[in-house]
Backbone as numpy.savetxt, mean C-alpha at the origin, in Angstrom:
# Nx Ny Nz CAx CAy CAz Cx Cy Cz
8.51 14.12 -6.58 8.81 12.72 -6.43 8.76 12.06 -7.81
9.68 11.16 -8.16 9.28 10.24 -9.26 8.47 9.66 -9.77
8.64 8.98 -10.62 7.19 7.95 -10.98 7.19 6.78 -9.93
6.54 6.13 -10.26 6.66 4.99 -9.21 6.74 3.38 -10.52
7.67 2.83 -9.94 7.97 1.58 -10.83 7.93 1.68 -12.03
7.76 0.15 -13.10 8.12 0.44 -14.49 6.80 -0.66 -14.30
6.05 -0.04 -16.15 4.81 -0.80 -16.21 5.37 -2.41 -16.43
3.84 -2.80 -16.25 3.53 -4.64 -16.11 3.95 -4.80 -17.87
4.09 -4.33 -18.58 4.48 -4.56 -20.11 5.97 -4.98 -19.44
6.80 -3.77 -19.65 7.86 -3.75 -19.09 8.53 -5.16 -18.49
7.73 -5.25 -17.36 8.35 -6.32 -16.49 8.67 -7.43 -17.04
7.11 -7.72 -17.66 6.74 -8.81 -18.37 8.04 -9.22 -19.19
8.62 -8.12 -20.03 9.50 -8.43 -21.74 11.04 -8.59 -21.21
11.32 -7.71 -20.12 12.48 -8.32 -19.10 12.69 -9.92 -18.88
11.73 -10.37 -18.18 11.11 -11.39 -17.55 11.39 -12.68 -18.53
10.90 -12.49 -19.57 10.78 -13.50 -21.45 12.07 -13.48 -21.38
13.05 -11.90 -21.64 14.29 -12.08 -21.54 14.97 -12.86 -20.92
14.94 -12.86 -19.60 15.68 -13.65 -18.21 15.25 -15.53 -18.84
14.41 -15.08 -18.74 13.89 -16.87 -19.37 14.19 -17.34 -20.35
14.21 -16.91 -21.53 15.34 -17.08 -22.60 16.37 -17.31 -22.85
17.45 -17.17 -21.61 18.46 -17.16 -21.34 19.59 -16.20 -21.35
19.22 -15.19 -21.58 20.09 -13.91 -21.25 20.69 -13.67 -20.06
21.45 -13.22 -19.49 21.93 -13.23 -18.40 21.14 -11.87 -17.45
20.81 -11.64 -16.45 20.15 -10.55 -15.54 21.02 -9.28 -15.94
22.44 -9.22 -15.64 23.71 -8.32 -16.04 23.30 -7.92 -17.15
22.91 -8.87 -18.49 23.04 -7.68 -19.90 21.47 -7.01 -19.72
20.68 -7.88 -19.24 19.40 -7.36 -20.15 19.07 -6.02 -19.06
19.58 -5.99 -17.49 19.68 -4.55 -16.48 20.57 -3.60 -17.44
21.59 -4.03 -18.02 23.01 -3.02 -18.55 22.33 -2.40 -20.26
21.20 -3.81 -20.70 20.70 -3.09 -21.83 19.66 -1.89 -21.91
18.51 -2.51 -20.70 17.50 -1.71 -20.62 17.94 -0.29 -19.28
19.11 -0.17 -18.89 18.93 1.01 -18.07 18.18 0.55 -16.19
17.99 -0.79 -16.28 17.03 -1.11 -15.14 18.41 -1.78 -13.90
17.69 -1.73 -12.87 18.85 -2.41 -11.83 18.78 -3.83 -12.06
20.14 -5.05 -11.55 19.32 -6.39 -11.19 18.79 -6.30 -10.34
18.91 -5.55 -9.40 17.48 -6.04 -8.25 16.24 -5.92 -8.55
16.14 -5.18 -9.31 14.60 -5.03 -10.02 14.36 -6.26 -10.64
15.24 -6.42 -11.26 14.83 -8.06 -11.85 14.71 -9.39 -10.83
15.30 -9.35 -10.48 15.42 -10.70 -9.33 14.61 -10.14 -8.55
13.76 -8.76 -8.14 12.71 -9.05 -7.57 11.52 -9.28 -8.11
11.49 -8.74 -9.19 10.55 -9.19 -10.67 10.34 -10.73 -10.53
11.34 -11.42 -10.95 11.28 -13.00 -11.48 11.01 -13.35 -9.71
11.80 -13.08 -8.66 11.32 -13.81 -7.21 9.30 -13.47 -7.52
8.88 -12.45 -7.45 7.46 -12.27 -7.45 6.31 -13.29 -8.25
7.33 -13.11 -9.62 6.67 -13.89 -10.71 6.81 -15.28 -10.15
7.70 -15.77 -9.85 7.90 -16.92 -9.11 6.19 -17.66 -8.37
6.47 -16.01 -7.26 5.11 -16.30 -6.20 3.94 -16.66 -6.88
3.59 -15.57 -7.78 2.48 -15.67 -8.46 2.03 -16.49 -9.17
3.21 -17.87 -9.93 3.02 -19.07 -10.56 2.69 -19.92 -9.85
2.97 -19.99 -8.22 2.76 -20.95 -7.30 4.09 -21.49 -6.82
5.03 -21.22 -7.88 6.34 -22.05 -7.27 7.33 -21.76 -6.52
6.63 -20.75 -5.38 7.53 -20.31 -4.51 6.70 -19.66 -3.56
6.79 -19.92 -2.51 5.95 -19.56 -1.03 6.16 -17.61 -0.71
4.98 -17.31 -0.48 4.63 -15.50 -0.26 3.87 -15.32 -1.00
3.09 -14.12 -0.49 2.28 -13.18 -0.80 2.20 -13.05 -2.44
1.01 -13.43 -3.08 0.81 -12.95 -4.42 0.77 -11.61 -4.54
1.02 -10.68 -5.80 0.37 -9.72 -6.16 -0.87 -9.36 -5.94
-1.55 -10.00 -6.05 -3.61 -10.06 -5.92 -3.45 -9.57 -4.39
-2.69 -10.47 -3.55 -2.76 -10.75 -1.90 -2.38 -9.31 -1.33
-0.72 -9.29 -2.16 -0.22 -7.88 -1.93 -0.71 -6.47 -2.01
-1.91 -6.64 -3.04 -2.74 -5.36 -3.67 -3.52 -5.29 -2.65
-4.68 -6.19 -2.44 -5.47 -6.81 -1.09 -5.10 -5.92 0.31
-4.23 -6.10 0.54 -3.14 -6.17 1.94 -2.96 -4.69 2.09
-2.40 -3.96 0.76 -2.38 -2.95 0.54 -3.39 -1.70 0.91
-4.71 -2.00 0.17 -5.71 -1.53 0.36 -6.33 -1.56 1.49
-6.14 -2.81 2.47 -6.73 -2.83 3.87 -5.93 -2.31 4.84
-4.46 -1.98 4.57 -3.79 -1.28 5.28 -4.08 0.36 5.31
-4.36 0.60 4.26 -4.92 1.94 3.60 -6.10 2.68 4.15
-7.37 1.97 4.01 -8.51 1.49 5.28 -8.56 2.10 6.35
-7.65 0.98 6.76 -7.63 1.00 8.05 -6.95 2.50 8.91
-5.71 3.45 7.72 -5.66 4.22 8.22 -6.04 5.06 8.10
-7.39 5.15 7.26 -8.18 5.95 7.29 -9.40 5.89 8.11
-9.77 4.92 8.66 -10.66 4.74 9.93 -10.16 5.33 11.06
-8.99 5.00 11.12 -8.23 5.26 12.38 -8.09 6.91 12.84
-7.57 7.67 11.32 -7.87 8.73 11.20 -9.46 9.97 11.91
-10.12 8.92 10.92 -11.61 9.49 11.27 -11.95 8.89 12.83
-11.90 8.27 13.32 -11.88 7.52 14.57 -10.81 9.00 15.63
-10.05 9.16 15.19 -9.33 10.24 16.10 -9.92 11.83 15.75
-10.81 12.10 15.10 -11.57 12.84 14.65 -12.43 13.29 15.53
-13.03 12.12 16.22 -14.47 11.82 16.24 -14.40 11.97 17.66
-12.84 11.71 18.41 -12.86 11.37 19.63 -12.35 12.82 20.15
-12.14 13.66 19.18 -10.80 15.04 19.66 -12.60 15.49 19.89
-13.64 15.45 18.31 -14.93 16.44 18.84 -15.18 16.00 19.99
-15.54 14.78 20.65 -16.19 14.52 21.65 -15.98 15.06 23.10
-14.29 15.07 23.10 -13.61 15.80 23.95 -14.02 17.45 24.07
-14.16 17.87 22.98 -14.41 19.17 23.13 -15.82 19.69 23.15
-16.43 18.62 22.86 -18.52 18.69 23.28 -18.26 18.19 24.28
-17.53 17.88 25.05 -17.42 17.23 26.88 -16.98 18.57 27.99
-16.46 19.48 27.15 -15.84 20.56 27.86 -17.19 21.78 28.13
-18.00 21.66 27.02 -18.93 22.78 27.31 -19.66 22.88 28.16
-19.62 23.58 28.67 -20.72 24.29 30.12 -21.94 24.42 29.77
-23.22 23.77 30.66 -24.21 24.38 30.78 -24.41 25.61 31.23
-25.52 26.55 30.27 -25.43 27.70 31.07 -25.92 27.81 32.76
-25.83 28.95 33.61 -26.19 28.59 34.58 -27.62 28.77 35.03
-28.80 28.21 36.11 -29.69 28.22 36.27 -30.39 27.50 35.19
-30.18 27.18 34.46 -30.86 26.04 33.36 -32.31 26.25 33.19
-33.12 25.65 33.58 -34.60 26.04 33.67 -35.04 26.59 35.04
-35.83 27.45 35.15 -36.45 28.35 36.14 -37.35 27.06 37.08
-36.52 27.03 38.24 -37.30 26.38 39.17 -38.88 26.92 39.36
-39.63 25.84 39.31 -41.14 25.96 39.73 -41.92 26.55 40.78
-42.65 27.20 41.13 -42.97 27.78 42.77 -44.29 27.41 43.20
């Protein structure tokens, strides 16, 4: 599998670009990057300034990790329930303790 995304440097010097006034077209066609990467870049950066409604980064990381969590509880939780099932199946031996006389 690939790497995953391009670092927060990265984004960042795109980003200065776009704001500067470069157009999205040269500075994707200079650096090798898609525009959608950018326009989802600057939409995010957007969020994260306040001036645009959704999920921060912080929120998104957050969100992330409790989704993560959770499927790892869930995991261990189906674990826990397969042993129980199978400590539910075992037989006592028979005659158990010797009746008294």
């Amino acid at each position: 599998m690939g790497r995953r995304g391009y670092p927060p440097e990265l984004r960042r010097r795109v980003l200065d670009l776009v704001a500067s006034g470069r157009s999205v077209a040269d500075v994707a066609r200079d650096l090798g990057i898609s525009e959608e990467s950018i326009y989802t870049w600057r939409r995010q950066d957007r969020v994260d300034a306040g001036l645009a409604p959704g999920l921060t980064s912080a929120e998104k990381a957050e969100l992330t990790a409790a989704k993560r969590r959770i499927a790892e509880l869930e995991a261990e939780l189906a674990v826990h329930r397969r042993a129980s099932e199978l400590l539910g199946k075992v037989v006592p031996p028979k005659g158990g303790s010797r009746p008294s006389r």
